[in-house]
C-alpha positions as CSV (number, residue, x, y, z in Angstrom):
1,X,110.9,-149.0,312.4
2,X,109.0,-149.5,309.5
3,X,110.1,-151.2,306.8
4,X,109.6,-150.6,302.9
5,X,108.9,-153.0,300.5
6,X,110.8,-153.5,297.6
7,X,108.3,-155.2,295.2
8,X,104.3,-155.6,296.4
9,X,101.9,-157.7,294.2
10,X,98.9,-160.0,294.2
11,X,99.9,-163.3,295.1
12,X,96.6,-166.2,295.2
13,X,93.9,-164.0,295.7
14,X,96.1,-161.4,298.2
15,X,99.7,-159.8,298.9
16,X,103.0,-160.5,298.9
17,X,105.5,-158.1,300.0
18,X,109.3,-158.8,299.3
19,X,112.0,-157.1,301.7
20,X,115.4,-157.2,300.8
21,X,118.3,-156.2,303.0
22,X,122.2,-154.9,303.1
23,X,123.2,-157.9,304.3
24,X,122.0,-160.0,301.5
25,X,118.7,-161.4,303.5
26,X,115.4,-160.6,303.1
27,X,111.3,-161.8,303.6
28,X,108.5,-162.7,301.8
29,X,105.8,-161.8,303.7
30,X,102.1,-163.4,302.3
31,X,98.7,-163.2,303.1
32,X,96.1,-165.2,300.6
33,X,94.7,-167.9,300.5
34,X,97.3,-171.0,300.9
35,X,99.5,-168.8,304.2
36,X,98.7,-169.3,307.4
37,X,96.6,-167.1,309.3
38,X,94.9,-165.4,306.1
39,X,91.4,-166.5,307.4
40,X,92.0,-164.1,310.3
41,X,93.7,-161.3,308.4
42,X,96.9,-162.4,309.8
43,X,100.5,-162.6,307.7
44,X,102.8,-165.5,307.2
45,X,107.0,-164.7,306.7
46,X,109.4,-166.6,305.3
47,X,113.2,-165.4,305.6
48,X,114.6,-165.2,302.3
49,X,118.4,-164.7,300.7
50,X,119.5,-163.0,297.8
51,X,121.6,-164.3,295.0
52,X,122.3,-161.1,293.1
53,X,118.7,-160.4,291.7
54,X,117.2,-163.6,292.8
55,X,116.1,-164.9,295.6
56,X,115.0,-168.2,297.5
57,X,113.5,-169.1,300.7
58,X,115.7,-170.1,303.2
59,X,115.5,-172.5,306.3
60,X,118.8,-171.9,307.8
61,X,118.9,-168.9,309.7
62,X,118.7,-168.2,313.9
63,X,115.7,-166.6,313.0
64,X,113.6,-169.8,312.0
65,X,113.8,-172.9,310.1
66,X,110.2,-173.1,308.3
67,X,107.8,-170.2,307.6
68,X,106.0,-168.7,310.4
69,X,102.3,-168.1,310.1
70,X,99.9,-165.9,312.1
71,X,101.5,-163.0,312.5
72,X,99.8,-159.8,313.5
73,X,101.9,-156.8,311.5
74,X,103.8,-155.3,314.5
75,X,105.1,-159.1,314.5
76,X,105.7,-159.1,311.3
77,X,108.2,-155.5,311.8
78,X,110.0,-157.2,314.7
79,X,111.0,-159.9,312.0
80,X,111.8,-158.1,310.2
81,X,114.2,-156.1,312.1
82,X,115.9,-159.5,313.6
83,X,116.2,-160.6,309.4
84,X,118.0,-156.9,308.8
85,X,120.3,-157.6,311.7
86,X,121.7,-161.0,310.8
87,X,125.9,-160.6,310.5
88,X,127.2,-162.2,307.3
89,X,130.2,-163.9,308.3
């Protein structure tokens, strides 16, 4: 599945995408020159949550507890999916 940004700018000299999702989560995924993997054209996530328009990075999901850097973009879509599915309890 491919997933559709809901805000895309420049970000350090590159990209960041923001996804946000039903269930309140979302990413920012970055690739520039301060994220992980940009030298090789690769993308870094970071799950984020929503708190009605804003957002902040979060560390305390099953999906990871830190960013995670060098991702090709089919990686970054499998994320990306996981982030979508997480159950609010």
């Amino acid at each position: 599945m491919s997933h559709v940004p809901m805000k895309e700018r420049a970000l350090n000299g590159g990209t960041q995408k923001v996804y946000r999702f039903d269930n309140g989560f979302g990413a920012s995924v970055v690739q520039h020159s301060f994220s992980y993997g940009s030298e090789c054209g690769q993308w870094e996530l970071a799950v984020i949550k929503f708190d009605d328009d804003d957002w902040h990075l979060t560390y305390d999901t099953e999906i990871t507890d830190d960013v995670i850097g060098r991702l090709e973009w089919p990686e970054v879509e499998t994320y990306l999916g996981q982030i979508a599915a997480i159950q609010v309890a």
